[in-house]
C-alpha positions as CSV (number, residue, x, y, z in Angstrom):
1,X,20.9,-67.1,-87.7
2,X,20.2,-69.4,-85.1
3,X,19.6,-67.8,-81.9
4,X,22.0,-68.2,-78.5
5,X,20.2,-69.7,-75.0
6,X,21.0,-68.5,-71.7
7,X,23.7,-70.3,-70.0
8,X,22.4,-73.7,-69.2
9,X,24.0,-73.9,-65.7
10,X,23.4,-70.4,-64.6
11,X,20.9,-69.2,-66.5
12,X,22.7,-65.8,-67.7
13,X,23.8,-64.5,-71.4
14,X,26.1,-66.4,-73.6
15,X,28.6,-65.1,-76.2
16,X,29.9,-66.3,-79.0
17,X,33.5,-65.7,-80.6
18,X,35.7,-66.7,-83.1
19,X,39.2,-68.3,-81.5
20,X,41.3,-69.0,-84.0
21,X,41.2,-69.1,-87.8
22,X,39.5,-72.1,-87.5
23,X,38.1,-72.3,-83.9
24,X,35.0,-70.6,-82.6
25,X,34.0,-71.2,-78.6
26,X,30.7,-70.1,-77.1
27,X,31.3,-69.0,-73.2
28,X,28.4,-67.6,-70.4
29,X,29.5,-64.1,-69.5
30,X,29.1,-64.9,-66.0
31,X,30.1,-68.1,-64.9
32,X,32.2,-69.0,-67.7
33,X,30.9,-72.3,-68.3
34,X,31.5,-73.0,-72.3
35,X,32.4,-75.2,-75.3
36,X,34.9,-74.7,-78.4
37,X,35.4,-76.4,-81.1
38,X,37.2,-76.4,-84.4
39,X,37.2,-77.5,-88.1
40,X,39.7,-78.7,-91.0
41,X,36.8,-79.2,-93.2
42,X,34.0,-76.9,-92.7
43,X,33.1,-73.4,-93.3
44,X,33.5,-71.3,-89.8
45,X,29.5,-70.6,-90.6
46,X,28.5,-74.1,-90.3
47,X,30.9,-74.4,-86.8
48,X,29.1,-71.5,-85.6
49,X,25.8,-73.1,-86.2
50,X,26.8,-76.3,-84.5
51,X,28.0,-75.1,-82.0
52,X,24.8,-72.6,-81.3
53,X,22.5,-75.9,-81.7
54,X,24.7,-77.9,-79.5
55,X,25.1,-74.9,-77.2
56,X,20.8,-74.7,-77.2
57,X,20.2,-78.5,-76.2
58,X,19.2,-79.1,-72.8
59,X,19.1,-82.4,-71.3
60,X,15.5,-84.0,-71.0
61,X,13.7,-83.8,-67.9
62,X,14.7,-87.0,-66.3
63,X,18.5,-86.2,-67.0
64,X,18.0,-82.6,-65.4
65,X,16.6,-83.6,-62.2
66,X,19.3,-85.8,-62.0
67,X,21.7,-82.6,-62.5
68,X,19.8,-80.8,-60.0
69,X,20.2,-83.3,-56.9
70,X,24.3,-83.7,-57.8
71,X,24.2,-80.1,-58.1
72,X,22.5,-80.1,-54.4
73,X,24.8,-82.6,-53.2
74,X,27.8,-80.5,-54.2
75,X,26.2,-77.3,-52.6
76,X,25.6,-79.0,-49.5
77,X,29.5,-80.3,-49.1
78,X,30.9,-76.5,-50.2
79,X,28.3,-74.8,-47.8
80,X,30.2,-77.0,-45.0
81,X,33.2,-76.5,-46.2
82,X,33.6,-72.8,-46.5
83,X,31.4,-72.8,-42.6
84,X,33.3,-75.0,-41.1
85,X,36.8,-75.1,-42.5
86,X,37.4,-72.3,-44.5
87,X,37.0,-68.7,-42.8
88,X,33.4,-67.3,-42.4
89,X,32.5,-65.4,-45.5
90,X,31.4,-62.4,-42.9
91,X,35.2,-61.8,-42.3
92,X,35.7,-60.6,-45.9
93,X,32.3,-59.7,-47.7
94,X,33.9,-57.5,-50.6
95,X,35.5,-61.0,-51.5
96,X,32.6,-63.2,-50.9
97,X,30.8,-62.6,-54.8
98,X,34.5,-62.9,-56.8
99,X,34.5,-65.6,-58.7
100,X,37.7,-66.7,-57.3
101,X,37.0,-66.9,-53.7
102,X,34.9,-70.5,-52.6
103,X,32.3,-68.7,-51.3
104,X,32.0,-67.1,-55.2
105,X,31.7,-70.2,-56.2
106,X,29.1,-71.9,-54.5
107,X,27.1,-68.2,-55.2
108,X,27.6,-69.5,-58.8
109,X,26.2,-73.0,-58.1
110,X,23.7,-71.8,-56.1
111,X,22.6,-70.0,-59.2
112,X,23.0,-72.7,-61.5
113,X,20.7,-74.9,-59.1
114,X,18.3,-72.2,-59.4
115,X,18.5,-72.4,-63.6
116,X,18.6,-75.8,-63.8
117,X,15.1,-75.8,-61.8
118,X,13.5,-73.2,-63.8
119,X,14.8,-74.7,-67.1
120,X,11.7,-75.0,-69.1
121,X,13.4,-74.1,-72.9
């Protein structure tokens, strides 16, 4: 068996699951980035393999420090958006790390900046 990468925006562990009789979708545990696909003519064996190679390609060096500076850019406008529009993440820390708050969020891209730099697999 082919093994699973980290999550190639955040740099956490990625799962695998069957989603249907025919469907199989691989998903990061933390930031829930993913992909799914299914097959009419395939085994579920060779989906799950294809979707653990496609799942395990990373994007060639030129391509990822391309990622990393939109990644920046989009940092950059959701720093000063949750500062200066939104409340100040002070007012409600226990909410601050949810994934559902904005302030979650850019935690999560923060992260995935911080992957995408250290990518070397």
């Amino acid at each position: 068996m082919i093994e699973l990468k980290p999550c190639p925006l955040c740099g956490n562990n990625a799962e695998i699951k069957q989603t249907s009789k025919n469907g199989m979708r691989i998903k990061c545990k933390e930031c829930v980035f993913g992909i799914s696909q299914k097959v009419t003519r395939y085994s579920l064996e060779w989906l799950k393999d294809t979707l653990i190679m496609d799942w395990n390609t990373r994007p060639t060096e030129e391509k990822l420090k391309d990622r990393i500076a939109l990644l920046e850019k989009v940092l950059e406008a959701a720093e000063y958006t949750c500062s200066h529009v939104l409340i100040p993440k002070e007012t409600d820390p226990a909410y601050e790390n949810t994934q559902g708050s904005l302030w979650g969020r850019v935690n999560i891209l923060r992260q995935a900046i911080a992957a995408a730099k250290e990518d070397k697999t």
